[in-house]
KEMIGU-194032 format. One record per atom (N, C-alpha, C): z, y negated, x negated; residue in one letter. Coordinates in pm, 1 decimal. Atoms other than C-alpha are relative to their C-alpha. Layout:
<pts>
        w        v        u aa
        Z        Y        X  A
...
</pts>
This chain:
<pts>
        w        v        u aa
    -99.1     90.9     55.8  X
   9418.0  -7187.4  -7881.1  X
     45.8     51.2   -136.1  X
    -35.0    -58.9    127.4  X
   9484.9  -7202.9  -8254.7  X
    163.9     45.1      6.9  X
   -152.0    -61.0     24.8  X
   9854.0  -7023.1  -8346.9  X
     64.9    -84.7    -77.8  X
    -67.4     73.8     71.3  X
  10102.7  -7179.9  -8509.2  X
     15.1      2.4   -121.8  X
      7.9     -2.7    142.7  X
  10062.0  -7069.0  -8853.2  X
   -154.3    -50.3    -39.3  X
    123.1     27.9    -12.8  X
   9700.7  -7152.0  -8798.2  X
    -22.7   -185.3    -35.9  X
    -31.8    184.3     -7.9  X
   9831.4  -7496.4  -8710.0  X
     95.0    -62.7   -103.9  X
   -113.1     14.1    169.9  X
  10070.5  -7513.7  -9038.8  X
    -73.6    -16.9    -93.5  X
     63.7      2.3    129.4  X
   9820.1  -7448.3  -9259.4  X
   -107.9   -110.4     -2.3  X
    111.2     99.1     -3.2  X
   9569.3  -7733.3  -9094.5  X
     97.2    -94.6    -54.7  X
    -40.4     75.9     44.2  X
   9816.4  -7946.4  -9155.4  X
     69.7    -35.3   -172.9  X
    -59.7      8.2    138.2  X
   9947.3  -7837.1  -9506.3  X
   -130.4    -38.7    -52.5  X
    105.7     49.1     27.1  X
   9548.6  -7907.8  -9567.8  X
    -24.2    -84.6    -30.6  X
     20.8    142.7     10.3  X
   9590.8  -8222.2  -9521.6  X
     64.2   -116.9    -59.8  X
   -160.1     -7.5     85.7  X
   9940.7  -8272.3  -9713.2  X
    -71.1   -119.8   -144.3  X
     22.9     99.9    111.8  X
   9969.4  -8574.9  -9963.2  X
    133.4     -1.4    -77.5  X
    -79.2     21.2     -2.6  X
  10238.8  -8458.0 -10110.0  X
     34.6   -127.0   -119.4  X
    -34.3    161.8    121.1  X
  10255.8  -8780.2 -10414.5  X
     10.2    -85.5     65.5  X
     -2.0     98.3   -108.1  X
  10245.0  -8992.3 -10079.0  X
    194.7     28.6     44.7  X
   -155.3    -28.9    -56.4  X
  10640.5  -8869.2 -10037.9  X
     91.6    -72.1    -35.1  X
    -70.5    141.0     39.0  X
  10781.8  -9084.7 -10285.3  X
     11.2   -136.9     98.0  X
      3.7     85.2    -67.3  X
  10656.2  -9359.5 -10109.1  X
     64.3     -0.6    141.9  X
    -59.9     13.1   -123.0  X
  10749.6  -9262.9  -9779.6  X
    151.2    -52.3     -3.7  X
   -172.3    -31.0    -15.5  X
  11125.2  -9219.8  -9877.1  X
     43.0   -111.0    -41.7  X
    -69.8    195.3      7.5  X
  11144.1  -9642.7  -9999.9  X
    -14.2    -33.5    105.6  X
      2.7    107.7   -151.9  X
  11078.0  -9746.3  -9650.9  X
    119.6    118.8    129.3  X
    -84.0   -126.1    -61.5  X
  11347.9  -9441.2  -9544.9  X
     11.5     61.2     79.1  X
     78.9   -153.8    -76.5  X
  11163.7  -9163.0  -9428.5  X
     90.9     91.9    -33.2  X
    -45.3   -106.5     81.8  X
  11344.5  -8891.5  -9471.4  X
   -131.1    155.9    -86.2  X
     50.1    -84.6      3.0  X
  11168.1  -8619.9  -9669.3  X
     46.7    120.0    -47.2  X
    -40.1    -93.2     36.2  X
  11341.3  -8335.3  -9707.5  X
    -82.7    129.9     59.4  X
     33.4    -88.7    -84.8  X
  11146.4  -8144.5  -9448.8  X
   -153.9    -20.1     42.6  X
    114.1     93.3    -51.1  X
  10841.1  -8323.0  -9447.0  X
   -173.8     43.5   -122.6  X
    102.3    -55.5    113.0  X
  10455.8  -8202.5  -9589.1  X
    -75.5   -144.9    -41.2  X
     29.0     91.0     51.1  X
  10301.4  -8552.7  -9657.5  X
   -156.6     -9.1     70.1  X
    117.2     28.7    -80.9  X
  10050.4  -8585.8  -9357.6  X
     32.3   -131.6     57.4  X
    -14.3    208.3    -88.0  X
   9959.1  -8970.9  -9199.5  X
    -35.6     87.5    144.1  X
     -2.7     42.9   -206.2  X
   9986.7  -8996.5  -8825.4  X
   -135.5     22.7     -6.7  X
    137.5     -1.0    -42.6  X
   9583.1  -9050.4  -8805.3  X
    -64.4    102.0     -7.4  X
     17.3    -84.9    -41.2  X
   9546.2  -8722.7  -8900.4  X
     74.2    133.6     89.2  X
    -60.5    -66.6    -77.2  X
   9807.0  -8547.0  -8718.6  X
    -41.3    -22.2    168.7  X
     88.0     62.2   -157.2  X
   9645.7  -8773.8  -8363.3  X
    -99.8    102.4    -42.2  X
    116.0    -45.8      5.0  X
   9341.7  -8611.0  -8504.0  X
      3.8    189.3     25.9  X
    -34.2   -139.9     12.5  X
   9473.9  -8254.1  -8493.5  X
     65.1     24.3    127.2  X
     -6.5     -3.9   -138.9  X
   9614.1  -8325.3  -8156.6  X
    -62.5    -32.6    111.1  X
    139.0     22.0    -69.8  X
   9320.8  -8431.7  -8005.5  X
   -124.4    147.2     -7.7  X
     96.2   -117.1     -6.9  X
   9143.5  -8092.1  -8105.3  X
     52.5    116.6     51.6  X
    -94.7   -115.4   -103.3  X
   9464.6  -7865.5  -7969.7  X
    -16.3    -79.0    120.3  X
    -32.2     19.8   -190.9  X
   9518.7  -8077.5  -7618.5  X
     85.5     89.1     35.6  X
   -157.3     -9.5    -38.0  X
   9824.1  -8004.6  -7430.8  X
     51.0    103.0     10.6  X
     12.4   -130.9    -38.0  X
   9962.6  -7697.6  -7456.1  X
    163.3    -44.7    -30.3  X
   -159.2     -6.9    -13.7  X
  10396.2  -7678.0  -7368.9  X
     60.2     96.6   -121.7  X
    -51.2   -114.5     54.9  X
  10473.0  -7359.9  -7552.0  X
    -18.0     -4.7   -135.1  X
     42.8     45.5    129.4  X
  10291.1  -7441.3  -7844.3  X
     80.9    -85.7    -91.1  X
    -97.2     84.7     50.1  X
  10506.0  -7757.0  -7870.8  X
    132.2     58.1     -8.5  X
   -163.9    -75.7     -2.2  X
  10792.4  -7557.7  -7835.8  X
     36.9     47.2   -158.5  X
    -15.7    -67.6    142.4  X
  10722.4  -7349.3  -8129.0  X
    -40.0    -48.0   -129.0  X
     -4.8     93.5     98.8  X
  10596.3  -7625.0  -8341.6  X
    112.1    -82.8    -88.6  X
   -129.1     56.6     22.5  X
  10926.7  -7809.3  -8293.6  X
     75.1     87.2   -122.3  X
    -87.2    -94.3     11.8  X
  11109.3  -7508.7  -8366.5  X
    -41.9     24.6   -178.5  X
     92.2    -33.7    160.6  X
  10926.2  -7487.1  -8746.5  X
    108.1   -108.4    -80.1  X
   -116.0     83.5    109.7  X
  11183.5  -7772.7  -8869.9  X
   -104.8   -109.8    -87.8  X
     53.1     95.1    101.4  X
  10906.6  -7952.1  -9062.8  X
    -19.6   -117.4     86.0  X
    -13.4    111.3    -85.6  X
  10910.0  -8319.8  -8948.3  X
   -163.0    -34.3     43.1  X
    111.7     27.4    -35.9  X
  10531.8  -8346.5  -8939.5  X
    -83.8    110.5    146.2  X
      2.1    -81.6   -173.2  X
  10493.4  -8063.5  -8656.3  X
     70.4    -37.5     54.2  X
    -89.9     31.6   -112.5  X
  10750.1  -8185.9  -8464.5  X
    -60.4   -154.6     30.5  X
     75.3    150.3    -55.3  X
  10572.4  -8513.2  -8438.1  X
   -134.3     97.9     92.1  X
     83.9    -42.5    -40.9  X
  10275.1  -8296.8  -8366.3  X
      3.6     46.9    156.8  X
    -46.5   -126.4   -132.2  X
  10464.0  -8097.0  -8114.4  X
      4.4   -118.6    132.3  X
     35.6    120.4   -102.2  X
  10526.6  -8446.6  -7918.4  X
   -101.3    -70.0     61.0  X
    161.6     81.4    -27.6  X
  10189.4  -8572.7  -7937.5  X
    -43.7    147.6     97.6  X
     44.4   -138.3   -140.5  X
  10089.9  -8206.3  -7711.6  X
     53.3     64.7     48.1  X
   -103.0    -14.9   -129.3  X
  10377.2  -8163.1  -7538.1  X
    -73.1    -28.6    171.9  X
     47.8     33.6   -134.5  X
  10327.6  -8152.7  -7169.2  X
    129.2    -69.7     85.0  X
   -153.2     86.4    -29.6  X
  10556.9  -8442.9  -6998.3  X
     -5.4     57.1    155.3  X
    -14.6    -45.0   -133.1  X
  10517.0  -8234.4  -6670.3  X
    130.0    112.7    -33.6  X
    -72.1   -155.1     12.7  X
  10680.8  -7895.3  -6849.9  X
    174.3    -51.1    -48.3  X
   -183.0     42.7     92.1  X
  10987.5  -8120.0  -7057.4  X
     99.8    -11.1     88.4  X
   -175.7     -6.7    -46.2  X
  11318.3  -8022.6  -6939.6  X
    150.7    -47.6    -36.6  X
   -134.0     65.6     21.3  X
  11656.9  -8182.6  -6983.7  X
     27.0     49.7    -82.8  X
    -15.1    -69.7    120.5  X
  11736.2  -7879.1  -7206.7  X
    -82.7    -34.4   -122.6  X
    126.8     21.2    145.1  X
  11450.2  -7927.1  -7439.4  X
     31.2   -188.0    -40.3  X
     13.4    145.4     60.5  X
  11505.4  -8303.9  -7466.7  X
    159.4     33.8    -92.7  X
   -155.9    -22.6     49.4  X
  11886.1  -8232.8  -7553.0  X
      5.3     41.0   -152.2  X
     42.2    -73.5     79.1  X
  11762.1  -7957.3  -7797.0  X
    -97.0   -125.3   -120.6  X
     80.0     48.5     85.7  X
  11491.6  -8240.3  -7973.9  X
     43.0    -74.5    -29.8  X
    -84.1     62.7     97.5  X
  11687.7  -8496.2  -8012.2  X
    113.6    -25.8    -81.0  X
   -118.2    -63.5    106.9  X
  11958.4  -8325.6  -8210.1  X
    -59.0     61.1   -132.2  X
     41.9    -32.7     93.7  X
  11686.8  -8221.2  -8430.3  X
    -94.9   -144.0    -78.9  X
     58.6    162.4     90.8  X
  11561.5  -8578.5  -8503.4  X
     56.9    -12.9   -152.8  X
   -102.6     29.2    147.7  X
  11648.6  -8680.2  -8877.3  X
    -57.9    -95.6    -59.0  X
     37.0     95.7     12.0  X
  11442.6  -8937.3  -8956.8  X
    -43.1   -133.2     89.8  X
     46.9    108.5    -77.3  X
  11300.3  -9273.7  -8796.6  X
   -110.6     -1.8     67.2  X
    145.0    -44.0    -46.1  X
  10959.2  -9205.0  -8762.6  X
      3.6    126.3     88.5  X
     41.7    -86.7   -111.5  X
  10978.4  -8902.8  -8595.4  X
     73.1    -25.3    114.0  X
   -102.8     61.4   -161.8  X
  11259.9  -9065.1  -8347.5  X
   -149.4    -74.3     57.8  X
     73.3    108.2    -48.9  X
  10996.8  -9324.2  -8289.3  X
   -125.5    125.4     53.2  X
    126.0    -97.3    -51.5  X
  10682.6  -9080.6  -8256.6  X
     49.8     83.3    146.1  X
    -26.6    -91.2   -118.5  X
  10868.9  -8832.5  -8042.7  X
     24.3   -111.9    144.3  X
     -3.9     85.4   -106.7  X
  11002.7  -9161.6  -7800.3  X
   -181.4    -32.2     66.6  X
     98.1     56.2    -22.1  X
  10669.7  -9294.8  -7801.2  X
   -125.1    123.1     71.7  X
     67.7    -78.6    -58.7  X
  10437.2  -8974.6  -7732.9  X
     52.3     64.2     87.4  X
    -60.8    -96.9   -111.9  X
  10658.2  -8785.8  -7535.5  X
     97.6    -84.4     97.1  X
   -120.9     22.1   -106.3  X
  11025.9  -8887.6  -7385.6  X
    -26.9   -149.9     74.8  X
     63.3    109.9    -65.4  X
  10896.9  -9216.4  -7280.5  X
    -68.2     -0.7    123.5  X
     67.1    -60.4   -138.6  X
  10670.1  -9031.2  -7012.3  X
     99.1     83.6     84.5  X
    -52.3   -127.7   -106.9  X
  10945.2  -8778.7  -6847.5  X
     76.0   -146.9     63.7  X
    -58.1     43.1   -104.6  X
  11102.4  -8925.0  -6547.6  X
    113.7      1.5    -11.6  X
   -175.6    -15.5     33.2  X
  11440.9  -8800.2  -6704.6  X
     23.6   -140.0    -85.8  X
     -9.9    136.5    167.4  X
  11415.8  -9119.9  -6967.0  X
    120.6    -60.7     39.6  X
   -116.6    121.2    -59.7  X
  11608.3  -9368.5  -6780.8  X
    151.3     66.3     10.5  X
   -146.7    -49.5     67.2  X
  11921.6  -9143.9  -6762.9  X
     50.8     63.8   -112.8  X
    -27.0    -23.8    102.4  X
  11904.9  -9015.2  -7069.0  X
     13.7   -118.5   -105.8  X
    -33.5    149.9     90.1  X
  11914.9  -9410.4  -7252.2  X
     77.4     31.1     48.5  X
   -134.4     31.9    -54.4  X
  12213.0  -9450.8  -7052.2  X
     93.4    182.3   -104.2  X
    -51.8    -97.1     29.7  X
  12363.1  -9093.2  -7193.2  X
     32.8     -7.7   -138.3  X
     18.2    -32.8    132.6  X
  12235.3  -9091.2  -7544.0  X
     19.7   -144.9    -43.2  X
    -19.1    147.9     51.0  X
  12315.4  -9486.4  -7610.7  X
    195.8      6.3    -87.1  X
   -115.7    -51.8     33.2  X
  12681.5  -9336.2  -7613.4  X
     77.3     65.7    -93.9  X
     -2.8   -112.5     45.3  X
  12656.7  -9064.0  -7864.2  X
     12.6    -72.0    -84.8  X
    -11.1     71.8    119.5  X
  12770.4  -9128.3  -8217.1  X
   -130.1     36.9   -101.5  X
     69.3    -78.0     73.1  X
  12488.4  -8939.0  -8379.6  X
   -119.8   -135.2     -9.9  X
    132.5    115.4     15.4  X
  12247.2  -9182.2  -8570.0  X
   -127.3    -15.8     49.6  X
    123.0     27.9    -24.0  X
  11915.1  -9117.4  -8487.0  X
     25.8     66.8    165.9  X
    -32.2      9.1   -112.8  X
  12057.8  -8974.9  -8149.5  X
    -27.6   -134.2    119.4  X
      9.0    162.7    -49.2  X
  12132.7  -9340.5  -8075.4  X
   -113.8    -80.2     -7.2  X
    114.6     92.3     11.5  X
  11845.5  -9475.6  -8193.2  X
   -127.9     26.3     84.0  X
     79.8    -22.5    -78.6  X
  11630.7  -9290.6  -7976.1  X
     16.6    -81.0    129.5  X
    -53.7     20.8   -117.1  X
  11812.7  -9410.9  -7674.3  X
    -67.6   -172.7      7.8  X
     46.0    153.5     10.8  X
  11733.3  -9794.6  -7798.9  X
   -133.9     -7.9    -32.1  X
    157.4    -10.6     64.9  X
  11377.6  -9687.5  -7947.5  X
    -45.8      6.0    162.5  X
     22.2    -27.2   -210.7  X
  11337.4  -9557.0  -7536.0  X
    -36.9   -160.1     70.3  X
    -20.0    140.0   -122.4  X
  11459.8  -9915.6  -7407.5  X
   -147.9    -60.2    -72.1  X
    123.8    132.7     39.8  X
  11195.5 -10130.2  -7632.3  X
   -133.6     81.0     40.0  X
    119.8      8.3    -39.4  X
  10900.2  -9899.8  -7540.6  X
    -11.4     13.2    129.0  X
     51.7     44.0    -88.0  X
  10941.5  -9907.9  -7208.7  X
     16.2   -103.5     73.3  X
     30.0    103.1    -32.3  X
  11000.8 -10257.3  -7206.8  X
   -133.6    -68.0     -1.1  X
    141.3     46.5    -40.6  X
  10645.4 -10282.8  -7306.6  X
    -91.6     87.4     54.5  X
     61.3    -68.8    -40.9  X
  10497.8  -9985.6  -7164.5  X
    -24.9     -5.3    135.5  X
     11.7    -43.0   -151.2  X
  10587.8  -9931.7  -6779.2  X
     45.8   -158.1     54.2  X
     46.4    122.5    -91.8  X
  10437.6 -10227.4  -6594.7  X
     67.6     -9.1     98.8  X
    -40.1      3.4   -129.3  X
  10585.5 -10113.1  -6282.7  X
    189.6    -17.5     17.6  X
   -145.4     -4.7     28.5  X
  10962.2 -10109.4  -6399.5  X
     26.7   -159.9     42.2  X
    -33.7    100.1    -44.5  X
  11175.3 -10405.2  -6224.7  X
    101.9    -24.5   -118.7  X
    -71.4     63.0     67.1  X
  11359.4 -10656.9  -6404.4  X
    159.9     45.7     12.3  X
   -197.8    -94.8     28.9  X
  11711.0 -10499.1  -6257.5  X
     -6.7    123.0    -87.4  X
    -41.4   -113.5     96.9  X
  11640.3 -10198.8  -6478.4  X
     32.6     -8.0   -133.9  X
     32.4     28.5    119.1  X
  11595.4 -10361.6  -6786.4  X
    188.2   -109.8    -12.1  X
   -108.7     25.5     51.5  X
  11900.3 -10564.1  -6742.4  X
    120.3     68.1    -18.4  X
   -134.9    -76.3     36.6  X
  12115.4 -10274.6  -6699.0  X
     21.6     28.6   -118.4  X
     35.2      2.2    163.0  X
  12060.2 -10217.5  -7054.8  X
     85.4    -76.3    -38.6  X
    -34.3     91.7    140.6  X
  12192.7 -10539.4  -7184.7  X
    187.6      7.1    -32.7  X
   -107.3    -60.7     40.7  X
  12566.1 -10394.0  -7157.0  X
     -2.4     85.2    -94.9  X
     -5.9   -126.1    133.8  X
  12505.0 -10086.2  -7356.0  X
    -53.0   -112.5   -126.5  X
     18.0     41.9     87.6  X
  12283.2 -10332.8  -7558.8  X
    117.0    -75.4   -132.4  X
    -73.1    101.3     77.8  X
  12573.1 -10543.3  -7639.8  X
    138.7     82.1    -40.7  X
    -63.5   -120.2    -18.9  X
  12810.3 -10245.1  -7630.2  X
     13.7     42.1   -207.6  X
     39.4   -108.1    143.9  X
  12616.6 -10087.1  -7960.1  X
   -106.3   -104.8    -53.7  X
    102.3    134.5    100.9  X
  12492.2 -10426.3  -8140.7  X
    123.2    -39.0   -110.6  X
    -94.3    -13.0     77.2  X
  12800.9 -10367.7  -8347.2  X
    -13.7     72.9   -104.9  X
     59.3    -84.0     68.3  X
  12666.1 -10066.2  -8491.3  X
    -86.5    -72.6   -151.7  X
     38.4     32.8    132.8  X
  12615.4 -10129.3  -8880.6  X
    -94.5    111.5    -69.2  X
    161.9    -48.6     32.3  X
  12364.8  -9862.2  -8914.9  X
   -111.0    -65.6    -25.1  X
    112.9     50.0      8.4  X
  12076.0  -9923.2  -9041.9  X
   -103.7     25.4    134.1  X
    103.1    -37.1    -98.1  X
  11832.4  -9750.9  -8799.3  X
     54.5     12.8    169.3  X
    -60.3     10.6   -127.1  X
  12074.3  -9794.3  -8543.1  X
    -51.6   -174.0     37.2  X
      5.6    149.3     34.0  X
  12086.9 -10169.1  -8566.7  X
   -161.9    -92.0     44.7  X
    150.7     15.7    -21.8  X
  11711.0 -10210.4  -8584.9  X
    -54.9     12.8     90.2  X
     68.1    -26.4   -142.0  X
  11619.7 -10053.6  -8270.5  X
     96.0    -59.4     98.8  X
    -52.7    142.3    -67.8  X
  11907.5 -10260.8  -8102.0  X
    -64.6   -116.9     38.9  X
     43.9    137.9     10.5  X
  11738.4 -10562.0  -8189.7  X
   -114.5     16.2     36.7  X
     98.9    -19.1    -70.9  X
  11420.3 -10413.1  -8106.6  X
     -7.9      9.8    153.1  X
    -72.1    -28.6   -180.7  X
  11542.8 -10318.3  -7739.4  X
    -45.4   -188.7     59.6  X
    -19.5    113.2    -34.3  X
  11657.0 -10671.1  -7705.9  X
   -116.2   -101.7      8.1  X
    144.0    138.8     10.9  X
  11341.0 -10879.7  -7839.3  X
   -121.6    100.1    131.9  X
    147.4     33.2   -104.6  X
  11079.8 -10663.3  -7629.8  X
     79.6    -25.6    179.1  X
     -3.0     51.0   -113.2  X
  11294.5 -10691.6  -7292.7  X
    -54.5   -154.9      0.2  X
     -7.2    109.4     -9.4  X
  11284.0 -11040.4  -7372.3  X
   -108.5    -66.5      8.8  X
    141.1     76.9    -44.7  X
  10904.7 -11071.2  -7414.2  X
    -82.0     22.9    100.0  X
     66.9    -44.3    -96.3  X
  10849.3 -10893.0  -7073.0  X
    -67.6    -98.5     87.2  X
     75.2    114.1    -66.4  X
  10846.7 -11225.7  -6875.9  X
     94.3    -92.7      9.1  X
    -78.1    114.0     12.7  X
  11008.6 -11548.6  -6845.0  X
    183.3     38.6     71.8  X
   -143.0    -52.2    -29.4  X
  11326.3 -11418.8  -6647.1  X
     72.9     60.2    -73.6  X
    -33.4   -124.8     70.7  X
  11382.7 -11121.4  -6857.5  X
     39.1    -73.0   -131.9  X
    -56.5     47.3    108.0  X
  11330.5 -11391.7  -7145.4  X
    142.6   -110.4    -35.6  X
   -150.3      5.8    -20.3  X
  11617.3 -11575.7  -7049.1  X
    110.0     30.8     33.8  X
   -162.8    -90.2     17.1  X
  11875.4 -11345.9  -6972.0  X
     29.1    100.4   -153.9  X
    -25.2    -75.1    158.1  X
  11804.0 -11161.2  -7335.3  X
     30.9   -104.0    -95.2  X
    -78.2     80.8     99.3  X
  11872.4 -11488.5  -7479.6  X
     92.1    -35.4    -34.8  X
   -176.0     17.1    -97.6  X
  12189.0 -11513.7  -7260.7  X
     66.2    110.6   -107.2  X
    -57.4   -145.8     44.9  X
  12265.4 -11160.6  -7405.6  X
     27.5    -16.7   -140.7  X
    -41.8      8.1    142.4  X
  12192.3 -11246.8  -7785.4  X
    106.1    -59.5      8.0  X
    -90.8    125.3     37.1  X
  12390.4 -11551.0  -7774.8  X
    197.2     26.8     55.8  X
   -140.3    -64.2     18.1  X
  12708.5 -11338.7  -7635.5  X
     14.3    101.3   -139.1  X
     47.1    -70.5    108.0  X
  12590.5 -11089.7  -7889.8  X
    100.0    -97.4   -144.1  X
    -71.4    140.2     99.2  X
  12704.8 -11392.1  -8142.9  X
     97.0    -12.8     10.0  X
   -138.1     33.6      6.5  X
  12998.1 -11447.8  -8079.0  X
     91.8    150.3    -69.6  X
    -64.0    -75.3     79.4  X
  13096.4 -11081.0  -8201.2  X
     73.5     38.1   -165.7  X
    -94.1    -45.8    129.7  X
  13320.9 -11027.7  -8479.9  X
    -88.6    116.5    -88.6  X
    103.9    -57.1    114.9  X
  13024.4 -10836.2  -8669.2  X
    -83.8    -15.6    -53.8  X
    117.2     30.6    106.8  X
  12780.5 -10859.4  -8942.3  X
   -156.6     38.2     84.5  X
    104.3   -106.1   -106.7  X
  12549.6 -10615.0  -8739.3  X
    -23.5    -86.3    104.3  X
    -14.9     95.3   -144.5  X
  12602.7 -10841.9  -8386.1  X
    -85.1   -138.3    -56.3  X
     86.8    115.6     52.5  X
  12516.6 -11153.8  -8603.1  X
   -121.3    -31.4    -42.6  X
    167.6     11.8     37.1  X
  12171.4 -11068.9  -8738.9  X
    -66.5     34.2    109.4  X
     99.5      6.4   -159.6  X
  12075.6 -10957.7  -8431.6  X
      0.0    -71.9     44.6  X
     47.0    134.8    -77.1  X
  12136.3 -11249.0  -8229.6  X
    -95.7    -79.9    -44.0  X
    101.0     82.3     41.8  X
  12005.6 -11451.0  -8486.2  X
   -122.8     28.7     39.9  X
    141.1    -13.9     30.5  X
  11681.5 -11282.6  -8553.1  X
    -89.0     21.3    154.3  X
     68.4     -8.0    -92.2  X
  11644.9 -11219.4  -8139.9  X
     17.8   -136.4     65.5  X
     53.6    120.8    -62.0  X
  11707.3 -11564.2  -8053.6  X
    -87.8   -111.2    -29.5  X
    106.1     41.7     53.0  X
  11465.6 -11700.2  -8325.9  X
    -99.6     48.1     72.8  X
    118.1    -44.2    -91.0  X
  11212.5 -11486.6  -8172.3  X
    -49.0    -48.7    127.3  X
     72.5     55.9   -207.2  X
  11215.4 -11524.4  -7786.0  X
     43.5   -126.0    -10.6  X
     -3.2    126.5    -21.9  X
  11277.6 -11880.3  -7858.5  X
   -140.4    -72.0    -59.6  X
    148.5     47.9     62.0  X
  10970.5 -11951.7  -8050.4  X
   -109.3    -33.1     67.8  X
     96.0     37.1   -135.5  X
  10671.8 -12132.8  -7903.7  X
    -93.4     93.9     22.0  X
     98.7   -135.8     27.2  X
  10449.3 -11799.9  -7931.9  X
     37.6     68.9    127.4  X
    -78.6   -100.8    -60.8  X
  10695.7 -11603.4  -7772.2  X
     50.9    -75.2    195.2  X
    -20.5     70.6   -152.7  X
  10767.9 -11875.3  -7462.8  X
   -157.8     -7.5     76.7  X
    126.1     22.4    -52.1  X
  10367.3 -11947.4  -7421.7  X
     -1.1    133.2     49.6  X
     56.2   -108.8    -65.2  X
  10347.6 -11583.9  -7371.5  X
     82.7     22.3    120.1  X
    -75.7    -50.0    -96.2  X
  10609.4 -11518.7  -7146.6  X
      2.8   -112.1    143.2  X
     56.7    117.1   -136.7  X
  10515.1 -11855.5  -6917.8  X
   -161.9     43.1     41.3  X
    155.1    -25.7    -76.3  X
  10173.1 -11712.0  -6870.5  X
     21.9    159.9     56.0  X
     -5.9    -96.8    -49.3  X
  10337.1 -11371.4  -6783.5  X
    -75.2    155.3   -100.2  X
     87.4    -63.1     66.1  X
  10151.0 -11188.8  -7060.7  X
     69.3    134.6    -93.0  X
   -104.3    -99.3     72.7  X
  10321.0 -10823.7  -7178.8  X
    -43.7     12.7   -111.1  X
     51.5     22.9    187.9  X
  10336.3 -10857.1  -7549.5  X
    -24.5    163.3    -39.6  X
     63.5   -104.6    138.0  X
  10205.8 -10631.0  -7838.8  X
    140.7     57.5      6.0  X
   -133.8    -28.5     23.1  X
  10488.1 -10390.4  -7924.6  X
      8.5    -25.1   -144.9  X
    -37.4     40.3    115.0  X
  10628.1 -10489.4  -8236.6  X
     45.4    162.7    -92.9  X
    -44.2    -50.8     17.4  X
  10682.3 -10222.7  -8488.4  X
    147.5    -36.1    -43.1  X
   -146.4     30.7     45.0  X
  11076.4 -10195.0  -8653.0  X
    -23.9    -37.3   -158.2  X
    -28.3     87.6    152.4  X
  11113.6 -10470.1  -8936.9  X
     91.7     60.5   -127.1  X
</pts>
């Protein structure tokens, strides 16, 4: 197994850093960041395979492109309550909220009480994990019942107030993929925007809008009358 400076330097290899500018208009953060794409960081985690400890000490490096790394070969058998606690206090951008939800915390069995925990927390990308959580495993875990998904739409409507940006976004994300799970699911998230609306906020109002345009659309009903779990949408 390569070492971790081993694994620093494949990736500083691969470093774009004139690609940083760009990142930071669509608001990446880069303060911490070497200027590697996802396709090769998959590609660099496909030649380590899963190693816990590794991810540990990847994390622990502070640069945002290992700590994506560290998620992608994490082992979701070894992740502990501590260590999730510990990673997402070190989140600081969007993308790596999203990467880390998506390769890793998405698979531990702890998920579901940790949305409910971390939906609470004032900490920006804290929060946003918690709502980044709800929308992928509204389209991920097949086997999840419709009562789980509506416990959600309290907190949803709870923290659809939130004038964050990256808060805000994954709100509305939450909301539209419960809604394209299946025809039930899509009418009680419409139920949900449309209280959503009535809030006394700027934040509350674009969300409804833009989630009851959506799951109202004939795209979005054909799919959900044939039962069909949608594409995940990335964040607009």
């Amino acid at each position: 197994m390569a070492t971790v400076e081993e694994i620093l330097d494949n990736l500083k290899s691969k470093a774009k850093p004139d690609q940083l500018e760009g990142m930071a208009r669509y608001g990446i953060s880069i303060k911490q960041r070497l200027g590697v794409s996802v396709p090769d960081m998959r590609k660099i985690a496909r030649e380590l395979g899963k190693d816990h400890r590794i991810a540990l000490d990847l994390w622990n490096t502070g640069i945002d492109e290992a700590k994506i790394l560290a998620a992608m070969i994490d082992d979701r058998n070894e992740i502990t309550d501590g260590q999730m606690e510990d990673w997402v206090r070190g989140i600081n951008s969007w993308d790596v909220c999203d990467q880390v939800c998506m390769n890793l915390f998405e698979k531990s069995p702890l998920v579901w009480r940790k949305i409910t925990d971390w939906s609470e927390r004032e900490e920006e990308f804290t929060k946003r994990t918690a709502f980044s959580l709800i929308a992928r495993l509204a389209w991920h875990d097949k086997t999840a019942k419709d009562e789980q998904f509506v416990e959600f739409f309290p907190l949803i409507i709870r923290e659809s107030n939130d004038d964050r940006n990256f808060v805000k976004k994954a709100v509305n994300w939450a909301l539209r993929n419960i809604g394209k799970r299946n025809i039930n699911l899509n009418k009680k998230a419409i139920n949900t925007a449309k209280i959503i609306q009535k809030i006394d906020s700027k934040a509350a109002r674009w969300i409804a809008a833009d989630v009851i345009r959506e799951l109202e659309s004939d795209a979005v009903q054909r799919r959900v009358k044939n039962n069909q779990l949608p594409a995940c949408y990335a964040i607009r």
